[in-house]
N, C-alpha and C positions, 0 to 999 in steps of 0.2 A: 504493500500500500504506500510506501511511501519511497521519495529518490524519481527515477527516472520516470517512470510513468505519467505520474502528476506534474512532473514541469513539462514533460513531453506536449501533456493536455492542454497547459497553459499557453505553450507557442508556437504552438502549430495548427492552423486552421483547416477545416474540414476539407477543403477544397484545397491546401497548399501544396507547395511543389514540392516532394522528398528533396533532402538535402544534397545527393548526389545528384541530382537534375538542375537545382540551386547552381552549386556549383560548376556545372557546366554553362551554364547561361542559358538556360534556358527559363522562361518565362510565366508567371500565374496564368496570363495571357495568351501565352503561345504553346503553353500545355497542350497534347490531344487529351480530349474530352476524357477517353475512356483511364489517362489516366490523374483525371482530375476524381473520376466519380471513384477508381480505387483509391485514392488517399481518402476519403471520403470515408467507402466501407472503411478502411483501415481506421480513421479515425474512431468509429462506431463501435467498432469490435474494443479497440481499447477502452474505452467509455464503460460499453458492457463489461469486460471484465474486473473492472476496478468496482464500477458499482456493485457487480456479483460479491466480492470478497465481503465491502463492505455492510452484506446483508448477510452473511453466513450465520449459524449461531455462535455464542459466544465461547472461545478459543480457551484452556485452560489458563490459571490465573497467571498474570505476566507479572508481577510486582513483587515488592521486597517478601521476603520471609522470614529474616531476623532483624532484629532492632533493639531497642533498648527496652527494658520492662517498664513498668505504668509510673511514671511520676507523681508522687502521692500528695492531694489536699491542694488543687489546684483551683482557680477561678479562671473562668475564659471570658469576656465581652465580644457581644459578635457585634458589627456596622451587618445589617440587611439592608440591602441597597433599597427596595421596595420587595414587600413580602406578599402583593400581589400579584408577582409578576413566580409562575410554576416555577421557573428554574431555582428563581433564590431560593422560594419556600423548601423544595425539593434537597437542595442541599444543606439547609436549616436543622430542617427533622433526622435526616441522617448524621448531623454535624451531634445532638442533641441526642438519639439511639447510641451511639458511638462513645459519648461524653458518660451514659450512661455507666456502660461498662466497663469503662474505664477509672471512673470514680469521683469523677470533677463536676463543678458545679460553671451552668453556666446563664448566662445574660443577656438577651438580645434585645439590639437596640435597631425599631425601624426607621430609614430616612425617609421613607415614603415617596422616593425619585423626586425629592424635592432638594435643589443646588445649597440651600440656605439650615435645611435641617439637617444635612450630612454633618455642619462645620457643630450645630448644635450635640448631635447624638454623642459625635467624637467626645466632644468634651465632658459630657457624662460618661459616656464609657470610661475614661480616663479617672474621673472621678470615685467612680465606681473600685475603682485602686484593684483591677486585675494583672492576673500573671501574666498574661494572654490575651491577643487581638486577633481577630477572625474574620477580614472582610469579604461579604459577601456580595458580586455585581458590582461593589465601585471601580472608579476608576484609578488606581493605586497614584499615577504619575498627579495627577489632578489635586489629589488629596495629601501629597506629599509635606507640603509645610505643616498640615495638620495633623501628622504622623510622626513628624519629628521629637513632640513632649513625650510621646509610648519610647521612642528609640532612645531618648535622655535619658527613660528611667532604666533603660534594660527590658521591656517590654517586648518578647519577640511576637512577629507581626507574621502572618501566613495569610492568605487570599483566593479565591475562587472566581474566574474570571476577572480578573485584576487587571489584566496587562492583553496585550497584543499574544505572546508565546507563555507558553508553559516554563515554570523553574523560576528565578528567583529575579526579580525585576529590577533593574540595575537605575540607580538616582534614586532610589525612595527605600524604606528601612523593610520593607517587602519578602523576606527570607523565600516564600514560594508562593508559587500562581501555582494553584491547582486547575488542572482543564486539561481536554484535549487537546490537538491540535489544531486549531481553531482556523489554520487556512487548508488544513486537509480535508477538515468537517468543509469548509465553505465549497471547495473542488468538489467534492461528492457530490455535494448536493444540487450544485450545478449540472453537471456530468449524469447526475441522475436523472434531471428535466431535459437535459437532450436525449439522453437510451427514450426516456418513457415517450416523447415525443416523436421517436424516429427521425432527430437532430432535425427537426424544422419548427421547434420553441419560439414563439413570440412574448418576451420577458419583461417584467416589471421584479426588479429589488428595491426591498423596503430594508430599511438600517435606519442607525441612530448614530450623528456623526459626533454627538458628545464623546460616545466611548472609544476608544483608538480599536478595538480590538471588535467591535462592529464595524466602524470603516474598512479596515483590514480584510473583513472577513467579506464585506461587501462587495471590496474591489477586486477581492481574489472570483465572487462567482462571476462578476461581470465580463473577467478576462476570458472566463473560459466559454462566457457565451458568445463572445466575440469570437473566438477561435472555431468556432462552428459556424461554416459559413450557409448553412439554410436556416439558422436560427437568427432571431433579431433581439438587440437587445431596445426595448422598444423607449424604456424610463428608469431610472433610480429615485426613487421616495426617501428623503429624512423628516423622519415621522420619529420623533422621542416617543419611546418606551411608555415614559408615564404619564403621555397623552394621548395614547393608541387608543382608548376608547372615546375620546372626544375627538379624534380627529378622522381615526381611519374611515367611518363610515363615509363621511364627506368627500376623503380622498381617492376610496373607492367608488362610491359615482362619478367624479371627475374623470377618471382613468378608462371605465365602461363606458363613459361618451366619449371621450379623445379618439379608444384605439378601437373599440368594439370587438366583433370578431378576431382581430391580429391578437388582439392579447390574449395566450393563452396557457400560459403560466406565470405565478407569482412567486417568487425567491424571498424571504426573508431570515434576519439574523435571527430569529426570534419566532416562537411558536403564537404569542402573544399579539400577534397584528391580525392573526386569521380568524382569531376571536371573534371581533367586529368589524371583518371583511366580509367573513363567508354568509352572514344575513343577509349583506347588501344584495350580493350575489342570488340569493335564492330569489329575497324581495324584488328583485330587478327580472325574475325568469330566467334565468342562465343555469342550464343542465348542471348537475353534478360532473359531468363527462366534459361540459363547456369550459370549465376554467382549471387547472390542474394548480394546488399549492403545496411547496416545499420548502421545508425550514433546516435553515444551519442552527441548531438548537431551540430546545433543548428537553425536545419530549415532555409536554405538558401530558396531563390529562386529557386535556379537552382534544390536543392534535390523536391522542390515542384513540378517542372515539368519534373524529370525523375520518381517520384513516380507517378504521373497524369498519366504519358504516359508509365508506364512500362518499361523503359530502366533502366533496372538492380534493380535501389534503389526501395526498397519493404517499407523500414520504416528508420523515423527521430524521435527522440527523440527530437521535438521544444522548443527552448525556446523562452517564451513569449517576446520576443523583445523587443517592443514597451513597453508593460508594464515595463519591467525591468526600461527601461529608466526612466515613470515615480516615478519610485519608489525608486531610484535614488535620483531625484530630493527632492523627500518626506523627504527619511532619512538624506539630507542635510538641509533643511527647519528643522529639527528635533531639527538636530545641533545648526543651527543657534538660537534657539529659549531655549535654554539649554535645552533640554529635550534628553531622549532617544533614540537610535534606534527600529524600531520596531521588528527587527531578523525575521521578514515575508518570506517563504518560499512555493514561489508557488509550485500547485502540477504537479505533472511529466504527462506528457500528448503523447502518442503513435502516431504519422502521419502516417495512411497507406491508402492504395487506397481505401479503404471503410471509411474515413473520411475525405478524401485528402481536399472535398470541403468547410467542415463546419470550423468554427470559424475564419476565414479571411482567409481560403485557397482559397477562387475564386482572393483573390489578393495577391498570391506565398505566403503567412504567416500566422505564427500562429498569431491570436489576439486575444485572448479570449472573449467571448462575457458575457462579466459579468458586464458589465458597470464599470469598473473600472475609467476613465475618469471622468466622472461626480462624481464616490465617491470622489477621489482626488478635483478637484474644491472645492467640498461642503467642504472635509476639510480645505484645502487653502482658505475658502470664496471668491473665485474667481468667476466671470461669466462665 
């Protein structure tokens, strides 16, 4: 899944010339057809097979198995970036199951995707005189001056979508971004709406350009709907996160009258925009079959039961929720123990109705079925 493939997909367009044809001088233009339409297939097949992997079930457990034992009588403070938005909560509850068994008590604070209450929350958290900071969906670089009095005190700081990549966010006191890959998730997810389309996608991405690590993820799917040349990329929407329900409906009638039939897939960073997209959509008469949506995170609920049931979302790029959280907990137990982080990077996992059910989708989520719980304990020497 990851290396050549994926940059492959990135710069190379459906119709481009192989690089040894490139290099002779020969032209996009002066191609013969038939071998414009095999780079094409060739494009497709690669497309497919990367999407294939990324739908498989879930691979035996790829992450640490020794660590330090449970750091005892701990307090944690979490920032939740907004607790209405599936992913944060998702990782919240698992941060919180994890905490449980481990032995520590913890604190969450919601900013409610509000610029002004994030600087509030912090300073209560801080107040709150924890051992431990937890941020959940902010934006670490953003929030950096306000991170500095936790990093005075010795406060070490861990984070869950924090940052653009995974591991340890450099300029801010940040020890780990917990996530996937977040421009491999965004390729898939692309990559998926062109397999599912038979690479003739007419696209609209939705993002939020607040967070660096939604831009990033945005611009990575745009790339690759550009590199397919029967697809169009038709719009990009910044639509904030914690305005998605006040805005998208509006946005999406705009969009349904601009492009009408040409639009026929919607990409977002976020499971959370198709919430109050896909009413507009039905309210408007547009088939389930009419408009296809696909999210670069993070397997809500709700995407689990319009993917089950066919209303519109076709695939979610899940993140492991629950896991993230404990994993979370792990690389602060890390912390606390002076040791390292483990930069552990789960891998990128596909939701579509032909896996909707397996690894915790009979209950709306991804959970990977790799026993990760019990590896965690056994490191924590917990019960």
């Amino acid at each position: 899944m990851r290396g050549l493939p994926l940059a492959w997909a990135l710069t190379c367009a459906c119709a481009c010339v192989p690089p040894i044809a490139a290099a002779q001088g020969v032209t996009a233009a002066s191609a013969p057809a038939a071998s414009v339409a095999g780079s094409a297939r060739s494009f497709l097949d690669e497309a497919k097979r990367i999407v294939d992997a990324a739908s498989r079930s879930v691979t035996p457990w790829s992450g640490p198995r020794t660590g330090p034992r449970a750091q005892p009588d701990k307090h944690i403070a979490v920032l939740a970036e907004d607790l209405r938005n599936g992913g944060v909560l998702g990782v919240v509850d698992g941060m919180l199951e994890a905490a449980k068994v481990i032995g520590w008590s913890v604190k969450v604070f919601d900013s409610e995707g509000l610029p002004d209450l994030r600087l509030k929350v912090l300073e209560s958290a801080l107040a709150s005189h924890p051992d431990g900071l937890i941020i959940a969906g902010a934006d670490a670089r953003s929030l950096a001056p306000a991170l500095r009095p936790f990093a005075d005190r010795g406060i070490p700081i861990v984070g869950w979508h924090v940052a653009a990549q995974a591991g340890p966010v450099p300029g801010t006191p940040v020890a780990m971004n917990v996530s996937t890959d977040p421009l491999e998730v965004a390729r898939v997810t692309a990559l998926a709406a062109i397999v599912q389309s038979g690479g003739q996608a007419g696209v609209v991405v939705f993002t939020d350009a607040y967070f660096r690590i939604a831009r990033d993820k945005a611009d990575a799917m745009a790339a690759v709907i550009r590199a397919c040349s029967g697809c169009t990329l038709l719009d990009m929407r910044d639509v904030a996160i914690s305005r998605s329900r006040e805005l998208m409906p509006d946005t999406t009638r705009a969009l349904l009258a601009r492009y009408g039939k040409r639009w026929t897939y919607a990409l977002a960073i976020n499971d959370i925009y198709f919430d109050y997209a896909a009413p507009v959509l039905t309210q408007a008469g547009i088939p389930d079959g009419g408009l296809s949506m696909l999210s670069a995170g993070d397997g809500s609920e709700s995407a689990f039961l319009r993917i089950r049931t066919g209303t519109f979302q076709t695939g979610t790029v899940a993140e492991p929720l629950n896991l993230h959280g404990w994993q979370l907990i792990d690389e602060m137990n890390r912390l606390f123990a002076g040791e390292s982080v483990t930069n552990y990077v789960v891998p990128v996992h596909l939701v579509t109705a032909d896996n909707v059910n397996a690894d915790g989708g009979d209950r709306l989520i991804y959970d990977p079925a790799n026993g990760y719980r019990n590896i965690y304990r056994h490191i924590w020497q917990r019960p």
